[in-house]
C-alpha positions as a Python dict, from the first residue, in 0.01 Angstrom:
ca = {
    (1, 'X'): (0, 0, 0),
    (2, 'X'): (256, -203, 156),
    (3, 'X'): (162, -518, 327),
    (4, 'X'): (225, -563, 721),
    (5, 'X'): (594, -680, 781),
    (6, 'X'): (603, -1016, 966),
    (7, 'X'): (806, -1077, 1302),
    (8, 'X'): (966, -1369, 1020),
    (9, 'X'): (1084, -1084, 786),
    (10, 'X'): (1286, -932, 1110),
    (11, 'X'): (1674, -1023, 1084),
    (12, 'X'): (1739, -1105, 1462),
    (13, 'X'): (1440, -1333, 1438),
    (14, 'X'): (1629, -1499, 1165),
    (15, 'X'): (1901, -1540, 1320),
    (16, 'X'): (1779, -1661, 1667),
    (17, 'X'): (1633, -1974, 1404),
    (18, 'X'): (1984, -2061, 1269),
    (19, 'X'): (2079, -2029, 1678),
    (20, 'X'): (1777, -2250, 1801),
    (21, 'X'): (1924, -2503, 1551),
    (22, 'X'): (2279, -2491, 1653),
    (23, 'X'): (2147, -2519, 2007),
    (24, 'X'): (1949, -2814, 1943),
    (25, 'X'): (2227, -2970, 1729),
    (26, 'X'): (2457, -2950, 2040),
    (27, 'X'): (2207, -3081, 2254),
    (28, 'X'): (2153, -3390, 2087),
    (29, 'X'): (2562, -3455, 2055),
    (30, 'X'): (2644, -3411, 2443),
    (31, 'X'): (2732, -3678, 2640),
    (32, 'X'): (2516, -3825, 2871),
    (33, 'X'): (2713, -3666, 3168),
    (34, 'X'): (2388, -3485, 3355),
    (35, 'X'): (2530, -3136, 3497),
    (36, 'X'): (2627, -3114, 3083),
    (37, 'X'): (2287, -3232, 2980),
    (38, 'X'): (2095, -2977, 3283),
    (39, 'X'): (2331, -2685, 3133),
    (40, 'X'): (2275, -2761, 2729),
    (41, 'X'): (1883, -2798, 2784),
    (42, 'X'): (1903, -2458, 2995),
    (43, 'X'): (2046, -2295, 2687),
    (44, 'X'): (1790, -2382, 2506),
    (45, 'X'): (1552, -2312, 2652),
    (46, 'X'): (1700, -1919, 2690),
    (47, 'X'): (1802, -1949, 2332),
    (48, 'X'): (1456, -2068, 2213),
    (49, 'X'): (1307, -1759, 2412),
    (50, 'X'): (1442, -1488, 2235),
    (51, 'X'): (1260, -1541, 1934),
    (52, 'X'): (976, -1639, 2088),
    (53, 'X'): (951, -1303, 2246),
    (54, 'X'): (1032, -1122, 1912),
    (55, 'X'): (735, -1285, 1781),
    (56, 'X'): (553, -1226, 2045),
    (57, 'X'): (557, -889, 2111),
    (58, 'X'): (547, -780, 1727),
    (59, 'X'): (165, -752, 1716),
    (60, 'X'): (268, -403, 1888),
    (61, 'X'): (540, -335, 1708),
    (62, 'X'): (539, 27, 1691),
    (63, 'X'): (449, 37, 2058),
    (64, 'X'): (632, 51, 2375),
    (65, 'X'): (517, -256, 2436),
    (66, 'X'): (714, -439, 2182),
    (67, 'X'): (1021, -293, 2341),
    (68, 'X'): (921, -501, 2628),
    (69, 'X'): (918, -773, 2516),
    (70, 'X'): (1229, -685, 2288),
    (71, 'X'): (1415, -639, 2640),
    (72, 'X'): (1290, -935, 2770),
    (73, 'X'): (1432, -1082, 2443),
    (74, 'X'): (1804, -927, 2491),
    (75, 'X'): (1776, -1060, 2879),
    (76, 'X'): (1732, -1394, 2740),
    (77, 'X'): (2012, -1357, 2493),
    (78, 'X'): (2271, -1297, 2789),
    (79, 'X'): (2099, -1585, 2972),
    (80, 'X'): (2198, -1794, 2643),
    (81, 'X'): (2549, -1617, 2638),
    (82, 'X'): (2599, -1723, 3050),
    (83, 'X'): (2541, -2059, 2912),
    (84, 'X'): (2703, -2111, 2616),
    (85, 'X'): (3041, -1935, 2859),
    (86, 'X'): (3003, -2225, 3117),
    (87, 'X'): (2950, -2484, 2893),
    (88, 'X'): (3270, -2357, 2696),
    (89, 'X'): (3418, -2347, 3014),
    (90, 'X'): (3327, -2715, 3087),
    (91, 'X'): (3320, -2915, 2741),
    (92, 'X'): (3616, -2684, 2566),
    (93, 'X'): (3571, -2394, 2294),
    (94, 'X'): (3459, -2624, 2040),
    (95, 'X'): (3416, -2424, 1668),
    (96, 'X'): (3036, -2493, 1711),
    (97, 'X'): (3019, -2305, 2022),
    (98, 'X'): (3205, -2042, 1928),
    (99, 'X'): (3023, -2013, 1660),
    (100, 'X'): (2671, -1989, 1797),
    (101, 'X'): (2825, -1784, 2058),
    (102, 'X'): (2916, -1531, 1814),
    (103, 'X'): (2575, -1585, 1604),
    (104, 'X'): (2378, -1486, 1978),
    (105, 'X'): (2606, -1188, 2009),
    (106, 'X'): (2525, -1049, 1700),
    (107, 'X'): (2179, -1120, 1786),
    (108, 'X'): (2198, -930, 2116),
    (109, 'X'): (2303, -677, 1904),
    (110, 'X'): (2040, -652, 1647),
    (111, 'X'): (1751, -683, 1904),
    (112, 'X'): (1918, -356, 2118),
    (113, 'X'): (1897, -193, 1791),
    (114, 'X'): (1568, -249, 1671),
    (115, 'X'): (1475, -146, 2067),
    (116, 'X'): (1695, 153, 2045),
    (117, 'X'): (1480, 233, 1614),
    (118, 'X'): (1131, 182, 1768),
    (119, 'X'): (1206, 368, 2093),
    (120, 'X'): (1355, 690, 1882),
    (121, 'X'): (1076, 675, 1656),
    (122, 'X'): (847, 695, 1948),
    (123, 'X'): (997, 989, 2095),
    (124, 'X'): (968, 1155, 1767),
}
């Protein structure tokens, strides 16, 4: 019998940790300039969502209610991505951000997938 997968073992989870601590990393090196400060802290709070939802709504994982919350999770993903644009726009492409810009794409990514698995399982 295999044992119950954890919302840990699930990739996009994973990779929304290494995100949360690229966030967090860029938080803690802006400037003191406020609007930059406001805008950093709003992406992480989006960024810190997404997984947070993952984990949340894996309890129900085969269910449709996972995919809400696996929607909710993608909506906070493009919240992050809005963010991590304007402060790009504001502070310059720096590798970091494009880095954890592309690392929250690729999440996006994996959590419509697992949405798009679960809900064509479902239908089955």
């Amino acid at each position: 019998m295999r044992g119950r997968v954890s919302y840990k073992d699930i990739k996009a989870w994973q990779l929304n940790q290494v995100c949360i601590r690229s966030a967090l990393d860029f938080l803690k090196e802006t400037p003191g300039d406020y609007a930059i400060q406001h805008i950093a802290k709003q992406l992480f709070r989006a960024i810190s969502s997404i997984g947070a939802n993952i984990a949340e709504g894996h309890d129900s994982r085969e269910g449709k209610e996972f995919c809400r919350y696996l929607s909710i999770a993608v909506r906070s993903a493009i919240e992050s991505d809005h963010w991590l644009s304007t402060l790009e726009n504001l502070t310059g492409a720096s590798e970091d951000l494009k880095k954890l810009t592309a690392d929250n794409i690729e999440v996006i990514k994996m959590v419509k997938g697992l949405r798009k698995a679960i809900e064509e399982k479902r239908t089955l």
